[in-house]
N, CA, C and O atoms as a GROMACS GRO file, in nm:
protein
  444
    1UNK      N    1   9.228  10.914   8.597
    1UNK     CA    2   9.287  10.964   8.474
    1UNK      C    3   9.438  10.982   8.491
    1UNK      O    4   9.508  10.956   8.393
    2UNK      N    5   9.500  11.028   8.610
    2UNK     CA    6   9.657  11.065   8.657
    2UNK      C    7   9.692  10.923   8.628
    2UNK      O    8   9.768  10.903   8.534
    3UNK      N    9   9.639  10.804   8.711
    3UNK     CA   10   9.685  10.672   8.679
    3UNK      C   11   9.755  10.633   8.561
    3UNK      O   12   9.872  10.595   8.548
    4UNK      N   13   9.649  10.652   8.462
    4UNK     CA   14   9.651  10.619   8.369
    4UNK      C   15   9.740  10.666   8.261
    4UNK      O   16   9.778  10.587   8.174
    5UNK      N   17   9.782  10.813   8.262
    5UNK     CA   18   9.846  10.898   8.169
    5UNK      C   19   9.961  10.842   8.238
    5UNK      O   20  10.040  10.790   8.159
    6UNK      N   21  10.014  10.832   8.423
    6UNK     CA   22  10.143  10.800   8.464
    6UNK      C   23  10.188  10.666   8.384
    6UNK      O   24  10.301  10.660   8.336
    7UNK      N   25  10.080  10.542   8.369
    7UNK     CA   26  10.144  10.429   8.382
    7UNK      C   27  10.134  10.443   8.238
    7UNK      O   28  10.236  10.388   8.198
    8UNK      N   29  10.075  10.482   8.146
    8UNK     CA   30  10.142  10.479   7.998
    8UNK      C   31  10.256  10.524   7.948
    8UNK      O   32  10.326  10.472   7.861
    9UNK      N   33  10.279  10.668   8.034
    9UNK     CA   34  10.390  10.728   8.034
    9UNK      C   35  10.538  10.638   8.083
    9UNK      O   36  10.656  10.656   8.054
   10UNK      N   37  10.481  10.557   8.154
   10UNK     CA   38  10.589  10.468   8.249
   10UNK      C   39  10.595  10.316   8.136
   10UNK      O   40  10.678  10.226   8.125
   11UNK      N   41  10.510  10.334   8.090
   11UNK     CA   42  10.541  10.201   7.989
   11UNK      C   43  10.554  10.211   7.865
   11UNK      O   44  10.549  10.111   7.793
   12UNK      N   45  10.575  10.342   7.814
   12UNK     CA   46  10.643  10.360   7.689
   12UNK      C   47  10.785  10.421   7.739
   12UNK      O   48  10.860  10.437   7.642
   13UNK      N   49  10.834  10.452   7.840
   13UNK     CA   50  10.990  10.434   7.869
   13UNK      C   51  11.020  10.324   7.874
   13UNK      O   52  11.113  10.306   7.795
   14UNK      N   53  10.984  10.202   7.942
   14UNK     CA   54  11.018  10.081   7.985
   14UNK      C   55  11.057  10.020   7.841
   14UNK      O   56  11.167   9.968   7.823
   15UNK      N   57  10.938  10.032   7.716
   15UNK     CA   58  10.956   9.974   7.618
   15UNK      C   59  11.055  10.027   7.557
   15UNK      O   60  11.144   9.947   7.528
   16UNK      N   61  11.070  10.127   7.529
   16UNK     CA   62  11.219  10.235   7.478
   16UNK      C   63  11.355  10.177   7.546
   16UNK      O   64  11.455  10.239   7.510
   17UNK      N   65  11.368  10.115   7.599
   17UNK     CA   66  11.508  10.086   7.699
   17UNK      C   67  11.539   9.990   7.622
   17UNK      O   68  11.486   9.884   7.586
   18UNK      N   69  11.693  10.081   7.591
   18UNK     CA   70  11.797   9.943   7.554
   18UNK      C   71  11.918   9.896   7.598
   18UNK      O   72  11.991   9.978   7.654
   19UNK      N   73  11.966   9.761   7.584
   19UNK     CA   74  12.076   9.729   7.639
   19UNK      C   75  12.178   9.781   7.601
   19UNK      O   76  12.150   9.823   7.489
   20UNK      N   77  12.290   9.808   7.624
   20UNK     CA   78  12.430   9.778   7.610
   20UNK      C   79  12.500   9.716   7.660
   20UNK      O   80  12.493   9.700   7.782
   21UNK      N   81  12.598   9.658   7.583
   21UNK     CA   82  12.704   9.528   7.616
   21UNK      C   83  12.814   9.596   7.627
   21UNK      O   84  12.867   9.638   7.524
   22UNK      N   85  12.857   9.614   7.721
   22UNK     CA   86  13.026   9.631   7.758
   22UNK      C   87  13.129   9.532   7.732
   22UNK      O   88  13.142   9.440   7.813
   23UNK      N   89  13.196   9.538   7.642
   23UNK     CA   90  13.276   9.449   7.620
   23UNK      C   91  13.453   9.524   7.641
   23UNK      O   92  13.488   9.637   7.675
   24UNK      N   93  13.549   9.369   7.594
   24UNK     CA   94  13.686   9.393   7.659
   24UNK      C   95  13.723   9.478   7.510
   24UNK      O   96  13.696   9.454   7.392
   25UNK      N   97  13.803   9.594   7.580
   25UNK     CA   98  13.860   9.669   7.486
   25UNK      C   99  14.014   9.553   7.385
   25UNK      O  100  14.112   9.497   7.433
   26UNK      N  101  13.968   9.561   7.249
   26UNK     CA  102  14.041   9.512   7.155
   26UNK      C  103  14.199   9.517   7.153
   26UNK      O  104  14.243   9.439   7.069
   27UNK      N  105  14.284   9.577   7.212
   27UNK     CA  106  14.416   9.588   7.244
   27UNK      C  107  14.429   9.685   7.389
   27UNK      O  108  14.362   9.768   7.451
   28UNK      N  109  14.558   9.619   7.398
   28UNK     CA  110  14.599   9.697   7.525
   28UNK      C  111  14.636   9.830   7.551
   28UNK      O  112  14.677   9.869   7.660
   29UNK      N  113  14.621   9.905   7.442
   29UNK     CA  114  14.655  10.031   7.458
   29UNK      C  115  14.495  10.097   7.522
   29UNK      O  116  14.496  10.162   7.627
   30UNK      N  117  14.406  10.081   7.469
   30UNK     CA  118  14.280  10.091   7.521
   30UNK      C  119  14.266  10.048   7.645
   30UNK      O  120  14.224  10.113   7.741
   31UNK      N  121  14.289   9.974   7.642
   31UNK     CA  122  14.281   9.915   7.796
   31UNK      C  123  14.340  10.013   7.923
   31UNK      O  124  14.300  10.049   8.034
   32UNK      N  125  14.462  10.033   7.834
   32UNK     CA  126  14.567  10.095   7.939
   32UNK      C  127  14.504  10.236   7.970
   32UNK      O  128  14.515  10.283   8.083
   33UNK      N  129  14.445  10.295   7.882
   33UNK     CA  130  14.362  10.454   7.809
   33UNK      C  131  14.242  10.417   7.960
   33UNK      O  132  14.232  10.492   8.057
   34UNK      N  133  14.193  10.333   7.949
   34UNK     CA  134  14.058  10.336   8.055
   34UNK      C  135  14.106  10.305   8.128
   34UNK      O  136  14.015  10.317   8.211
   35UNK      N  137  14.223  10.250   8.207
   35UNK     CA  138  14.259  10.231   8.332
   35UNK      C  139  14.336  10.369   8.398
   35UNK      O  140  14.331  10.402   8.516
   36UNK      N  141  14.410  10.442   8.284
   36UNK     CA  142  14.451  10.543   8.361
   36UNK      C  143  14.336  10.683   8.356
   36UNK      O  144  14.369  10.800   8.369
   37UNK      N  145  14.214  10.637   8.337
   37UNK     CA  146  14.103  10.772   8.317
   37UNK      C  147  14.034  10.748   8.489
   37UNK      O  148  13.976  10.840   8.548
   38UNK      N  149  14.051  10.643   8.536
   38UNK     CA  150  13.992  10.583   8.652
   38UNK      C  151  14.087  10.646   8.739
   38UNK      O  152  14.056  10.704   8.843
   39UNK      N  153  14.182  10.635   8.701
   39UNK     CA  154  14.340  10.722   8.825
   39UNK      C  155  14.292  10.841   8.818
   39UNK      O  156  14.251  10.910   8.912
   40UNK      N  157  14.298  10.870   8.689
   40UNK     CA  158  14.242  11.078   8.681
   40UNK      C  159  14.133  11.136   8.720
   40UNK      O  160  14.110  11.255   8.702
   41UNK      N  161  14.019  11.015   8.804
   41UNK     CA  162  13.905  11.058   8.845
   41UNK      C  163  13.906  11.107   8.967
   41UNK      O  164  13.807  11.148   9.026
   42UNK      N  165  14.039  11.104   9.016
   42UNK     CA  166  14.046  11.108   9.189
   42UNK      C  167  14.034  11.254   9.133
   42UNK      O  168  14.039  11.299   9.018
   43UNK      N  169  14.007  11.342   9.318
   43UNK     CA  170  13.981  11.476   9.307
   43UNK      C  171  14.144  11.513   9.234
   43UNK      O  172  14.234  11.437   9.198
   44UNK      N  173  14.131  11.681   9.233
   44UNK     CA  174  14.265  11.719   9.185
   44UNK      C  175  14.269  11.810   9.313
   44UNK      O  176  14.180  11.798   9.397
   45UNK      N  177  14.379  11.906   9.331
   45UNK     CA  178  14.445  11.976   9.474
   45UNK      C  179  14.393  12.081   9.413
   45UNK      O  180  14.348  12.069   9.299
   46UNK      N  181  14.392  12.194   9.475
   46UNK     CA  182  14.394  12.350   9.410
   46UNK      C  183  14.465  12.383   9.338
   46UNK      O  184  14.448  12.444   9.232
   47UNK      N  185  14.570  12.341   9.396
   47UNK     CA  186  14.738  12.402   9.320
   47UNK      C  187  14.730  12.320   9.201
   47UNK      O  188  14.760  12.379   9.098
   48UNK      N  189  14.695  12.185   9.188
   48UNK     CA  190  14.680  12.121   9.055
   48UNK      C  191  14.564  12.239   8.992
   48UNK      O  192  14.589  12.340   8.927
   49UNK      N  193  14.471  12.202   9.022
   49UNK     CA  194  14.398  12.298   8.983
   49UNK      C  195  14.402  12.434   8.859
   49UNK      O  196  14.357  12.462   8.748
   50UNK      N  197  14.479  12.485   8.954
   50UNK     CA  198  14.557  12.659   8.910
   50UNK      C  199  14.645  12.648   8.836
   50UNK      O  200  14.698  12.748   8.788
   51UNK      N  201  14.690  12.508   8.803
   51UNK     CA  202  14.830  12.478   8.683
   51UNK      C  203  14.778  12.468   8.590
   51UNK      O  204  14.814  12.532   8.492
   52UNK      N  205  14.638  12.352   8.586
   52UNK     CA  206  14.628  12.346   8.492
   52UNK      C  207  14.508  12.501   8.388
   52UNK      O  208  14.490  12.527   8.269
   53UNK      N  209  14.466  12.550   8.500
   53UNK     CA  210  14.391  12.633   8.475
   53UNK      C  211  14.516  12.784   8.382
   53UNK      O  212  14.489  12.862   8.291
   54UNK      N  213  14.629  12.767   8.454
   54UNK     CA  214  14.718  12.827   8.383
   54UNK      C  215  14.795  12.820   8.218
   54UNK      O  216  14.845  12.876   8.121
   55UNK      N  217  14.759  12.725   8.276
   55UNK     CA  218  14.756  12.654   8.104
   55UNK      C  219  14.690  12.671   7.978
   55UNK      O  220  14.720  12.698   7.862
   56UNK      N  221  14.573  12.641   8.056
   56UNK     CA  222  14.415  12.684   7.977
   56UNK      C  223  14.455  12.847   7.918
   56UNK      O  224  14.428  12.880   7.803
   57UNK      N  225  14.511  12.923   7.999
   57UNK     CA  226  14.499  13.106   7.978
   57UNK      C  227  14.636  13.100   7.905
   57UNK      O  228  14.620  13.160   7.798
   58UNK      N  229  14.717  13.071   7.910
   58UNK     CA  230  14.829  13.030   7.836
   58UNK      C  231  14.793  13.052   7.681
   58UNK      O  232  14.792  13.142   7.597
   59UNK      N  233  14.766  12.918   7.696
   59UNK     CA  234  14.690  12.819   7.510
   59UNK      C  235  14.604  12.946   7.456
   59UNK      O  236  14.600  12.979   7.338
   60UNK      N  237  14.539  13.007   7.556
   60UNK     CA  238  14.424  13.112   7.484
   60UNK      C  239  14.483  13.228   7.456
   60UNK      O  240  14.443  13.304   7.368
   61UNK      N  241  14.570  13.246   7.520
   61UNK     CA  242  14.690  13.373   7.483
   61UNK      C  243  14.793  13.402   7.344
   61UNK      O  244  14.836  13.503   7.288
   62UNK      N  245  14.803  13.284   7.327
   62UNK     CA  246  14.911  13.249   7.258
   62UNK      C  247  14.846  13.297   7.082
   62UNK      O  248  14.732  13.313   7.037
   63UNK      N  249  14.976  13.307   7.026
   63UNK     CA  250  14.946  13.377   6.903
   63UNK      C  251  14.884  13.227   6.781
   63UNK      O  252  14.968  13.181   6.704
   64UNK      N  253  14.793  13.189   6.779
   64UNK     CA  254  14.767  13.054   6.708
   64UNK      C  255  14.737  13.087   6.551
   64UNK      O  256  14.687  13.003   6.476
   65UNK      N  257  14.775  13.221   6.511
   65UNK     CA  258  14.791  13.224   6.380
   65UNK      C  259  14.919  13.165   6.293
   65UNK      O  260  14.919  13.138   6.173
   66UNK      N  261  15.017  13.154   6.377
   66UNK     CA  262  15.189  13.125   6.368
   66UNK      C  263  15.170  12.967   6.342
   66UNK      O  264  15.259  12.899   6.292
   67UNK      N  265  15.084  12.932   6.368
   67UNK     CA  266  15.101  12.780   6.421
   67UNK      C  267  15.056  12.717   6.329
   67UNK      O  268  14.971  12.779   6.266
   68UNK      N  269  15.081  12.604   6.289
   68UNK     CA  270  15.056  12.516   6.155
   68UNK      C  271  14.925  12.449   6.232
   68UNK      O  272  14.904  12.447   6.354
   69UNK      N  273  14.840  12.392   6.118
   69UNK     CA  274  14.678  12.299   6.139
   69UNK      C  275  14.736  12.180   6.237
   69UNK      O  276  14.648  12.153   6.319
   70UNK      N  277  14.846  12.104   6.256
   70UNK     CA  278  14.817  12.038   6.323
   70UNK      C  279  14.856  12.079   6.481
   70UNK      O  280  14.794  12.036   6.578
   71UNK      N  281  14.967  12.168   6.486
   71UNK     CA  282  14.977  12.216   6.622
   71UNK      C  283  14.846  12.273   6.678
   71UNK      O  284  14.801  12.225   6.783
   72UNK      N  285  14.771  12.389   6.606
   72UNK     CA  286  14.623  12.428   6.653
   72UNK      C  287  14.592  12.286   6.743
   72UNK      O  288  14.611  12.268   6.864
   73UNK      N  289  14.536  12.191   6.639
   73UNK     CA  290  14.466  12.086   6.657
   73UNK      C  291  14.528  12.008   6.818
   73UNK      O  292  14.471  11.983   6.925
   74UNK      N  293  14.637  11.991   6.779
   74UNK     CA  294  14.702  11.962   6.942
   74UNK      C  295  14.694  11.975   7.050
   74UNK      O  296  14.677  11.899   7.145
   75UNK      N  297  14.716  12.154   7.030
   75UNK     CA  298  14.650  12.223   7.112
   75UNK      C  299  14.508  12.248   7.143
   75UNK      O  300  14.491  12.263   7.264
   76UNK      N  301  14.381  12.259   7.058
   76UNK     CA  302  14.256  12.233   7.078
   76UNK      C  303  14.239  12.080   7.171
   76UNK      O  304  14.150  12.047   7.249
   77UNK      N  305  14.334  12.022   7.138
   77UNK     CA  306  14.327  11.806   7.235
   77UNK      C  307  14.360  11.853   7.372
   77UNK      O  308  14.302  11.813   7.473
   78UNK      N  309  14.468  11.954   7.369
   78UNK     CA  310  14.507  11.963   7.514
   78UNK      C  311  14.429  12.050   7.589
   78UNK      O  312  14.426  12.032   7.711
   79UNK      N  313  14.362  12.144   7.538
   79UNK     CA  314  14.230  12.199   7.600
   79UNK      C  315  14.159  12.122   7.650
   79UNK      O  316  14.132  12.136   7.769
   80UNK      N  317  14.108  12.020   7.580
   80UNK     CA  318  13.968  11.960   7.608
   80UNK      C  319  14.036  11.882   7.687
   80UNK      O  320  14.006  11.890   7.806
   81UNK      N  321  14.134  11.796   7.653
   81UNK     CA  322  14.175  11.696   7.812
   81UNK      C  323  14.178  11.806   7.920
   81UNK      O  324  14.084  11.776   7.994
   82UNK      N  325  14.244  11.936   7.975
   82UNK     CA  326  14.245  11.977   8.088
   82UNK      C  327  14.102  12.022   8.100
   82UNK      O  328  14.050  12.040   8.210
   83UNK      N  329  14.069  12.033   8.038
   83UNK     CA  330  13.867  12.056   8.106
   83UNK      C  331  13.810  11.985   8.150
   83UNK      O  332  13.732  11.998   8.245
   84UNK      N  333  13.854  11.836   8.054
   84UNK     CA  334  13.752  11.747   8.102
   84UNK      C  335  13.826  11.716   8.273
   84UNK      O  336  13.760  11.702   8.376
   85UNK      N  337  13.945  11.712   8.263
   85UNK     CA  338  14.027  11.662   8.416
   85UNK      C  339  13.917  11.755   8.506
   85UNK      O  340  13.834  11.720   8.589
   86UNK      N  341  13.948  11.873   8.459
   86UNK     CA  342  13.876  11.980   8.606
   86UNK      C  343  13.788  11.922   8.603
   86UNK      O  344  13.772  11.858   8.707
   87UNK      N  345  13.651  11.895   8.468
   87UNK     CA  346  13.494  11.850   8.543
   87UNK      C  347  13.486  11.739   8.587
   87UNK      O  348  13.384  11.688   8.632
   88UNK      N  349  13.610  11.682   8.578
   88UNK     CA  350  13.546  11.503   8.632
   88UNK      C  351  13.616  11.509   8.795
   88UNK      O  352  13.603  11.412   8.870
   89UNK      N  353  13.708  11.663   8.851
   89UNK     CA  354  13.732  11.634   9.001
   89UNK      C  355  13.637  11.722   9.055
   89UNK      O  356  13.646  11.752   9.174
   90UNK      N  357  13.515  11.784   8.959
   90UNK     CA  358  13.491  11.836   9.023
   90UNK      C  359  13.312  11.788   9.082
   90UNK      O  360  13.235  11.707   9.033
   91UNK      N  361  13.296  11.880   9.206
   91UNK     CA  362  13.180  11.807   9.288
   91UNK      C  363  13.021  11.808   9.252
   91UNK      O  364  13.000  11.892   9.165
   92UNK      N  365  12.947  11.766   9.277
   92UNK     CA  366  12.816  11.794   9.205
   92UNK      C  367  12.740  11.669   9.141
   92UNK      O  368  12.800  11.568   9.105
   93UNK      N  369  12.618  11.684   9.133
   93UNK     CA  370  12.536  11.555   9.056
   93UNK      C  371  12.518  11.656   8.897
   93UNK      O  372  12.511  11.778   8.879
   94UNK      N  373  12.514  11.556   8.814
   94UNK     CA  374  12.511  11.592   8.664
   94UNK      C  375  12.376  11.502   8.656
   94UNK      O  376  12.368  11.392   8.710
   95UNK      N  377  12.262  11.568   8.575
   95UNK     CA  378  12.114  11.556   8.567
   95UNK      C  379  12.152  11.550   8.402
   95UNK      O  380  12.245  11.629   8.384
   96UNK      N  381  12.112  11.483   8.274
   96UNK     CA  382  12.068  11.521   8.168
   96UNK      C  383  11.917  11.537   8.172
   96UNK      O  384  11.828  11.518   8.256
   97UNK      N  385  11.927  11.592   8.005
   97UNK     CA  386  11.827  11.689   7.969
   97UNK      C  387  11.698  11.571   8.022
   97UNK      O  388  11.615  11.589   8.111
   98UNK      N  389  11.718  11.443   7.928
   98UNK     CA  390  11.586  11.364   7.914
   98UNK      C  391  11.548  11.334   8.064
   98UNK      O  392  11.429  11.311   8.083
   99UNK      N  393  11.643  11.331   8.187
   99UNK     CA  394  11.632  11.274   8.274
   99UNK      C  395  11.553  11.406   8.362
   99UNK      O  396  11.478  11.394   8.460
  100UNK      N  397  11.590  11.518   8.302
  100UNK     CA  398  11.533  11.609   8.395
  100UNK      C  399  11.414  11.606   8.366
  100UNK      O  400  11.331  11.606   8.457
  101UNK      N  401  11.377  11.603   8.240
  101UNK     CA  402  11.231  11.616   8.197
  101UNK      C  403  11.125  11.541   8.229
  101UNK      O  404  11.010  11.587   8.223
  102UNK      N  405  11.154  11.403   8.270
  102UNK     CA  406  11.098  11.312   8.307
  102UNK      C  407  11.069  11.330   8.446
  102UNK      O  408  10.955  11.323   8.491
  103UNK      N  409  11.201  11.358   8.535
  103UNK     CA  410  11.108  11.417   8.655
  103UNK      C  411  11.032  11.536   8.662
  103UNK      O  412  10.959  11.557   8.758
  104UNK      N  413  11.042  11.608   8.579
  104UNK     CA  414  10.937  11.738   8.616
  104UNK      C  415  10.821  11.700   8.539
  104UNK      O  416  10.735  11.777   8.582
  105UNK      N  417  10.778  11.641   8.469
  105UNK     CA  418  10.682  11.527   8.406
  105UNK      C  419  10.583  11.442   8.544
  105UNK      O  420  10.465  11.438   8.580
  106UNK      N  421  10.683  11.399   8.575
  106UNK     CA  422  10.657  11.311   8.676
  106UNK      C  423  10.624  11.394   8.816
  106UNK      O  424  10.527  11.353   8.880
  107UNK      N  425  10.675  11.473   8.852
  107UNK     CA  426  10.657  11.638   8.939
  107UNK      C  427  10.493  11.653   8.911
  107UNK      O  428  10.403  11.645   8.995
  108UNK      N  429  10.484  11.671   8.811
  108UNK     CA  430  10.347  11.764   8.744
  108UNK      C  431  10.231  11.709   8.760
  108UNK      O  432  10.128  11.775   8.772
  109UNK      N  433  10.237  11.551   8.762
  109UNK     CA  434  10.169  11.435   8.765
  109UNK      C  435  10.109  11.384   8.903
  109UNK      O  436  10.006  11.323   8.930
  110UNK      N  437  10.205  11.431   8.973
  110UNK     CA  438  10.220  11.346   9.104
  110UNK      C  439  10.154  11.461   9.234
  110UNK      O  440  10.115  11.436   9.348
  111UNK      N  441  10.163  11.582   9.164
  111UNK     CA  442  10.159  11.704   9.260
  111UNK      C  443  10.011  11.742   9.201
  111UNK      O  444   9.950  11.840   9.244
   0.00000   0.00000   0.00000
């Protein structure tokens, strides 16, 4: 019966899978955008680190009632770029949700 529930389970993922085509980004500014995200993947230093983390407390400090909709907005862009910089130097395996579920699925099955 385990067989059986595994390999159905295993062949209605298989059938669910779809491709994607990577293709060449349409101008060079894109291009240039994904080549320098590959530079920004290297680790960052501490001291980088703490700058930009200074920053972050900065932006959150700051009086953003003064500030016109598009400065906010600017500033909300420059948040999220220095976050994303910190999580992409930083160390660790990243699991999503569906992927976790499937192994503890598969855990439950197997054990």
């Amino acid at each position: 019966m385990k067989k059986i529930l595994l390999l159905s389970v295993l062949a209605a993922f298989m059938l669910n899978v779809t491709m994607l085509q990577a293709s060449e980004p349409k101008n060079k500014k894109a291009k240039q955008e994904t080549v320098q995200t590959k530079k920004e993947a290297k680790k960052l230093s501490e001291a980088e680190i703490q700058q930009l983390t200074a920053r972050v407390n900065e932006i959150n400090q700051m009086d953003k009632k003064a500030l016109t909709p598009k400065e906010r907005r600017d500033l909300r862009k420059e948040v999220r770029g220095i976050n994303d910089k910190i999580n992409k130097s930083a160390d660790g395996i990243y699991i999503g949700g569906g992927a976790l579920l499937v192994v503890i699925i598969l855990l439950l099955l197997l054990l």
